[in-house]
N, CA, C and O atoms as a MOPAC input file, in Angstrom:
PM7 MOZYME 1SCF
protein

 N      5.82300 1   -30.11900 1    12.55100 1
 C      4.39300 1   -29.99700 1    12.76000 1
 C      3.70000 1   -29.99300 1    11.39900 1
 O      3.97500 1   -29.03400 1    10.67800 1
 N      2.92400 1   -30.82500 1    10.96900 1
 C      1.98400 1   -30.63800 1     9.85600 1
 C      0.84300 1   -30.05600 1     9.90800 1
 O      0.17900 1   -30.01900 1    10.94400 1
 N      0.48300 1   -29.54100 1     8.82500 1
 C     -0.70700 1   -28.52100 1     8.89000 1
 C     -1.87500 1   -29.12600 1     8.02900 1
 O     -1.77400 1   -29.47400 1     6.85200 1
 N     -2.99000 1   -29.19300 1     8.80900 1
 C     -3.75700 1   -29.97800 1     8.61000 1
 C     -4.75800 1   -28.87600 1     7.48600 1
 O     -5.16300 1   -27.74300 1     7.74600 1
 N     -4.96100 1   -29.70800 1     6.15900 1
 C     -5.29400 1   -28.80900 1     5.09500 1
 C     -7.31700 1   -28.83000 1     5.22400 1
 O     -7.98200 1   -29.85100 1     5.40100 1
 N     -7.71100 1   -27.82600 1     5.11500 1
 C     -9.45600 1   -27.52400 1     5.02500 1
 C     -9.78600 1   -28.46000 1     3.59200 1
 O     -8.98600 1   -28.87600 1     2.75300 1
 N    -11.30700 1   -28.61500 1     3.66400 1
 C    -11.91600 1   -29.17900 1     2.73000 1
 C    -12.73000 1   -28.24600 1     1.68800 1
 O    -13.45300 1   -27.29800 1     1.99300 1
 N    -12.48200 1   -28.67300 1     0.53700 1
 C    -13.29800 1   -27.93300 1    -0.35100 1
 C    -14.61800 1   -28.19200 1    -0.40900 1
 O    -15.05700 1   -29.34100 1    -0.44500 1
 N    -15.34700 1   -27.14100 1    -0.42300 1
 C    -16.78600 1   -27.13600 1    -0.14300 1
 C    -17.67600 1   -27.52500 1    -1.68800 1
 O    -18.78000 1   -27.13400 1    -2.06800 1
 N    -16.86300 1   -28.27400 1    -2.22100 1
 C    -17.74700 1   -28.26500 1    -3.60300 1
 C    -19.13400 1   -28.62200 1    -3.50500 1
 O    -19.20000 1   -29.42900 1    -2.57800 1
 N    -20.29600 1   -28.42800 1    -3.99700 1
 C    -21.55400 1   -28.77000 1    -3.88100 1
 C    -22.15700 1   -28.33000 1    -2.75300 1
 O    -23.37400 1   -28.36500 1    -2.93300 1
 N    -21.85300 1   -27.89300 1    -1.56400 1
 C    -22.43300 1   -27.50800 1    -0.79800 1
 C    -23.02400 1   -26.29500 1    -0.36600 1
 O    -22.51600 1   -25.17700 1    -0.27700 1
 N    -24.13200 1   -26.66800 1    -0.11900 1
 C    -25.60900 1   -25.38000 1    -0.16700 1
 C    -25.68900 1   -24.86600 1     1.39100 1
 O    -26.35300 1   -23.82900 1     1.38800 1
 N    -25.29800 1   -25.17100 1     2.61700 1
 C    -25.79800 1   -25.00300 1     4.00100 1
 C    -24.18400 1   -24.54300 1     4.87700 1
 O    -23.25100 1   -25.14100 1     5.41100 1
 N    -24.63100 1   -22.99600 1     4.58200 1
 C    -23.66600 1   -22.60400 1     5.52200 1
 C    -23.10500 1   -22.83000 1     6.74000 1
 O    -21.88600 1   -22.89200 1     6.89900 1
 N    -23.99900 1   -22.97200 1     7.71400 1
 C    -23.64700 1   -24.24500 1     9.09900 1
 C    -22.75700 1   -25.15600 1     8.78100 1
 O    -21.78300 1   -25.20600 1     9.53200 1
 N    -22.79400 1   -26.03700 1     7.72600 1
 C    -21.60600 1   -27.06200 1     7.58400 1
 C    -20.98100 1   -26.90800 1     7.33600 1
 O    -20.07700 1   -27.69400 1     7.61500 1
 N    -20.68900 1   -25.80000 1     6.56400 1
 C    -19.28200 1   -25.08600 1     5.68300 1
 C    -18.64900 1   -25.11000 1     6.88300 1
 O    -17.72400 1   -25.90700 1     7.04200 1
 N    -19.17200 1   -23.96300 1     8.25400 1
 C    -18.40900 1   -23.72000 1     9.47200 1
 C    -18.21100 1   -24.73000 1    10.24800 1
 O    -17.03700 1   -24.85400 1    10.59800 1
 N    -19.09600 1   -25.66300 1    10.72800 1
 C    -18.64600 1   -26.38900 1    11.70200 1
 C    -17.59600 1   -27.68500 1    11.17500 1
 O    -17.00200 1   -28.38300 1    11.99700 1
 N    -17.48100 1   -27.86600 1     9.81700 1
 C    -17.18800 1   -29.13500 1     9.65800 1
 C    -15.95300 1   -28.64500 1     8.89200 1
 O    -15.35600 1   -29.34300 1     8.07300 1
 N    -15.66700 1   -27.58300 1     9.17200 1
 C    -14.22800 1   -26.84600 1     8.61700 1
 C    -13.97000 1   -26.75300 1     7.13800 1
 O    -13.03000 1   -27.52600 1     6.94700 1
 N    -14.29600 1   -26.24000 1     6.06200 1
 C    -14.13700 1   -26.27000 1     5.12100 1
 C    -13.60400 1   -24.98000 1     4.33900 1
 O    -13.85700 1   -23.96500 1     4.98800 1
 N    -13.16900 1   -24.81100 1     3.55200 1
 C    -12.63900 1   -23.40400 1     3.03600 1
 C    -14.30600 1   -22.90300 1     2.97300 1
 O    -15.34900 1   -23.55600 1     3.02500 1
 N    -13.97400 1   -21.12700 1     2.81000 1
 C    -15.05800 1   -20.59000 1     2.50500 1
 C    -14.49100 1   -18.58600 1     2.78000 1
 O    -14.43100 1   -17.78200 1     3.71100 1
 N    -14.21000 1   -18.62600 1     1.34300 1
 C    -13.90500 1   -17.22400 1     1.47700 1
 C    -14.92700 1   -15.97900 1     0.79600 1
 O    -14.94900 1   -15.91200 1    -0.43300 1
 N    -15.71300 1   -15.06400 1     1.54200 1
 C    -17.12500 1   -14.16700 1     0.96900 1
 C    -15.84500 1   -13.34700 1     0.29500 1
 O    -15.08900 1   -12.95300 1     1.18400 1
 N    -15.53100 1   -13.09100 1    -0.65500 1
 C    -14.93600 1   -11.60300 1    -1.71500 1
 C    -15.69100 1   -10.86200 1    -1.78700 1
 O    -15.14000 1    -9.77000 1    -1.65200 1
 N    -17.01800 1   -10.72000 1    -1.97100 1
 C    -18.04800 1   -10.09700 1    -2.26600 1
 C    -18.67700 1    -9.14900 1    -1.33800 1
 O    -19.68600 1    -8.47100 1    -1.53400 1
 N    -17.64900 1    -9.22500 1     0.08900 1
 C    -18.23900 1    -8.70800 1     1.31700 1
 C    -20.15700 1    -8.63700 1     1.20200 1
 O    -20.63700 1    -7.50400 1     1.23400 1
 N    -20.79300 1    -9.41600 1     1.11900 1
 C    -22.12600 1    -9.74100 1     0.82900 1
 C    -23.23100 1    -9.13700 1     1.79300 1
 O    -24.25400 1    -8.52400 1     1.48700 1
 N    -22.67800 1    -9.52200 1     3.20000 1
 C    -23.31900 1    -9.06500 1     4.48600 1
 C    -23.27300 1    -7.16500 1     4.87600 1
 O    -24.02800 1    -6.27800 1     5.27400 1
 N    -21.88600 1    -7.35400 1     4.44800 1
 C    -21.59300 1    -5.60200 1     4.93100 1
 C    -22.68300 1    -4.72600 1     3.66500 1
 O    -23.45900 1    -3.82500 1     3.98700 1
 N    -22.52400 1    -5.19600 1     2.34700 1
 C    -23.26500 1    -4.23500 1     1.55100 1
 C    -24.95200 1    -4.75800 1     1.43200 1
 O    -25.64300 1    -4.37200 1     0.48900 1
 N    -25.41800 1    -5.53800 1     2.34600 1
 C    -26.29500 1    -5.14300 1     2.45200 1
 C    -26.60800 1    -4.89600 1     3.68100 1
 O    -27.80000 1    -4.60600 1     3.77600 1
 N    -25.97000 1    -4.88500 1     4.80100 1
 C    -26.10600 1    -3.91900 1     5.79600 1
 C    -26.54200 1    -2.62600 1     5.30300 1
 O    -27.67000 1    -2.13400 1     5.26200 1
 N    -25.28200 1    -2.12500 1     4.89500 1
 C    -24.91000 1    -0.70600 1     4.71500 1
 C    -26.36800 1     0.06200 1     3.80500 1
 O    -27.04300 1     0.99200 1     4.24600 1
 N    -26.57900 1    -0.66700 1     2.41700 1
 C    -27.61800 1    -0.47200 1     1.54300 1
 C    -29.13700 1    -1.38200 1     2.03700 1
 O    -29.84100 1    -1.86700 1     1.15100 1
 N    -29.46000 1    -1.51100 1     3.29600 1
 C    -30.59200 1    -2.35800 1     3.80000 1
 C    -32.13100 1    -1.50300 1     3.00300 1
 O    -32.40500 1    -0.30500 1     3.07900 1
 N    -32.78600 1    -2.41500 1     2.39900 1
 C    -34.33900 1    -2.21200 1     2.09800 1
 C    -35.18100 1    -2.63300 1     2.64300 1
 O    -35.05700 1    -3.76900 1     3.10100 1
 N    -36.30600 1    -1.96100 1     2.81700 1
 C    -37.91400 1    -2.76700 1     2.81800 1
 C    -37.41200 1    -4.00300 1     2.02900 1
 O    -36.77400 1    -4.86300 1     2.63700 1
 N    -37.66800 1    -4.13500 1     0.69700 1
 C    -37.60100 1    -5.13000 1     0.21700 1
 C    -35.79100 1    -5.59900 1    -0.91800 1
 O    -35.13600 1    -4.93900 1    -1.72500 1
 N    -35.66000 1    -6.86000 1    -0.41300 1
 C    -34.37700 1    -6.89500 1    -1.24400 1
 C    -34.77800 1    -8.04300 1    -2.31800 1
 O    -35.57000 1    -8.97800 1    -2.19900 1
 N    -33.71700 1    -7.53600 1    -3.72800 1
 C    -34.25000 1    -9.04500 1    -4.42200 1
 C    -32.76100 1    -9.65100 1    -5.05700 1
 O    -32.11600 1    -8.83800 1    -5.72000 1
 N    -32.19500 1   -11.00900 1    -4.89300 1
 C    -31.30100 1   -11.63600 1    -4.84900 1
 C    -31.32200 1   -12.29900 1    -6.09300 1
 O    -31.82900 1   -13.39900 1    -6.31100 1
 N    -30.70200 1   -11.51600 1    -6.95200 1
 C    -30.82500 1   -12.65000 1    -8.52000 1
 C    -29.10400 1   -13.07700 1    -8.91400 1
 O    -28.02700 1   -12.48200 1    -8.91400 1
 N    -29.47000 1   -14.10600 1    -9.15000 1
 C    -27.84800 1   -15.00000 1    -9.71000 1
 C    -27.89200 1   -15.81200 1   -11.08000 1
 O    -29.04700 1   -15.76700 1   -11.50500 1
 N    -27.26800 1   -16.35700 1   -11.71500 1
 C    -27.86600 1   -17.01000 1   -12.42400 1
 C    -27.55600 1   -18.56100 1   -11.87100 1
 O    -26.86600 1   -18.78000 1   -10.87500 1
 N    -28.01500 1   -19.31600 1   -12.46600 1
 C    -28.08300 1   -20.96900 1   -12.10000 1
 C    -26.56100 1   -21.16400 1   -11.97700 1
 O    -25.64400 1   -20.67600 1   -12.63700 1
 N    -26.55900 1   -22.17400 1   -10.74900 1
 C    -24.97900 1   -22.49500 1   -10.33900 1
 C    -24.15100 1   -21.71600 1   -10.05800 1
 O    -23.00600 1   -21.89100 1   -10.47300 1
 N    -24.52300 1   -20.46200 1    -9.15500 1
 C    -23.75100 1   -19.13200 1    -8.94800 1
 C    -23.86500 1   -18.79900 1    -7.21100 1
 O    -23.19200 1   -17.83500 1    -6.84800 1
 N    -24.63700 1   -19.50200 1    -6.16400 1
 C    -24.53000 1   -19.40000 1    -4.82500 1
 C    -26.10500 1   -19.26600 1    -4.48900 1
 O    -26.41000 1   -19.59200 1    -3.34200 1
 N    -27.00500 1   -18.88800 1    -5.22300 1
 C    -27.92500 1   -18.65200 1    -4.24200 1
 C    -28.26600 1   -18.86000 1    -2.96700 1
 O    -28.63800 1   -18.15500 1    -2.02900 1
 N    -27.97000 1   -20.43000 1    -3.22400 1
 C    -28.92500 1   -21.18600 1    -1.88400 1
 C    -27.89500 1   -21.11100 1    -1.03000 1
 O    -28.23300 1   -21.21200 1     0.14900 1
 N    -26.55100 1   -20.94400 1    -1.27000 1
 C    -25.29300 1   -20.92000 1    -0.15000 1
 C    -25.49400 1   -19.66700 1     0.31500 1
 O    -25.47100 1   -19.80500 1     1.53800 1
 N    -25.68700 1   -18.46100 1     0.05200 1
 C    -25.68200 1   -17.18100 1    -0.05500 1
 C    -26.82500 1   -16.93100 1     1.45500 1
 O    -26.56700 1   -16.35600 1     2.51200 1
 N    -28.10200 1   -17.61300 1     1.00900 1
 C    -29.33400 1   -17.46400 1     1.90200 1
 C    -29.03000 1   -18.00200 1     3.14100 1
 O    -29.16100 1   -17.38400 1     4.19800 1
 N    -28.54000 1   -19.38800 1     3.01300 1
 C    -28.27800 1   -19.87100 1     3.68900 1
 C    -26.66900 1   -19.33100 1     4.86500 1
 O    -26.34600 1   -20.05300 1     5.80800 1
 N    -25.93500 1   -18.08800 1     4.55400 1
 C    -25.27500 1   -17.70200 1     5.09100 1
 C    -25.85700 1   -16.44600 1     5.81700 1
 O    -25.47000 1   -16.02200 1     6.90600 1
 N    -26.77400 1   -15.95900 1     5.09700 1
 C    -27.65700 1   -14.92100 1     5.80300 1
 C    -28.15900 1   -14.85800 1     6.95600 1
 O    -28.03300 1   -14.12300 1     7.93500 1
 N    -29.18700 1   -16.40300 1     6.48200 1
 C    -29.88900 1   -16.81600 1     8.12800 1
 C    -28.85500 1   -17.29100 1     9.09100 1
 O    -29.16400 1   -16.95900 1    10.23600 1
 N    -27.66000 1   -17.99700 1     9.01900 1
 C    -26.74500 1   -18.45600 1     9.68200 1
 C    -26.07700 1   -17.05100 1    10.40200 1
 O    -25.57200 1   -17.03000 1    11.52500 1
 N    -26.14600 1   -16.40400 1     9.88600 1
 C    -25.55900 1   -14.59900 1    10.17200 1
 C    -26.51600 1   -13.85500 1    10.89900 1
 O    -26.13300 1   -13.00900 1    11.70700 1
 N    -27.92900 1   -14.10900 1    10.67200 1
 C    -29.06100 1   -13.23800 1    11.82400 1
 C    -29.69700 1   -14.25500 1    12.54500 1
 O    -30.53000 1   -13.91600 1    13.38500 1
 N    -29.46600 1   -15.38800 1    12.37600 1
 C    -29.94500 1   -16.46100 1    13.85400 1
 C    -29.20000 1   -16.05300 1    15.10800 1
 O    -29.39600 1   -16.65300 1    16.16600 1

């Protein structure tokens, strides 16, 4: 039986595709749980350039839709 290997998500910004179109995608950062846990009025999301932002947001809304 061969095992059919996932795709690397290089460049990609839109969490939806990560999932449906099978691609690796591992959070280390448990991202969702700590800001569950630590939830604000207001949150502010700083990264520096080329570090996830827009993947990040985009896993958020994919997570409370």
């Amino acid at each position: 039986m061969e095992m059919r290997k996932k795709k690397l998500p290089i460049g990609i910004e839109d969490f939806e595709k990560l999932r449906t179109e099978d691609f690796y995608y591992i959070d280390k950062t448990e991202f969702i749980k700590v800001l569950l846990c630590n939830w604000g009025e207001v949150n502010l999301f700083t990264r520096p350039r080329r570090f996830g932002k827009s993947l990040n947001m985009s896993m958020l809304e994919y997570f409370f839709h």
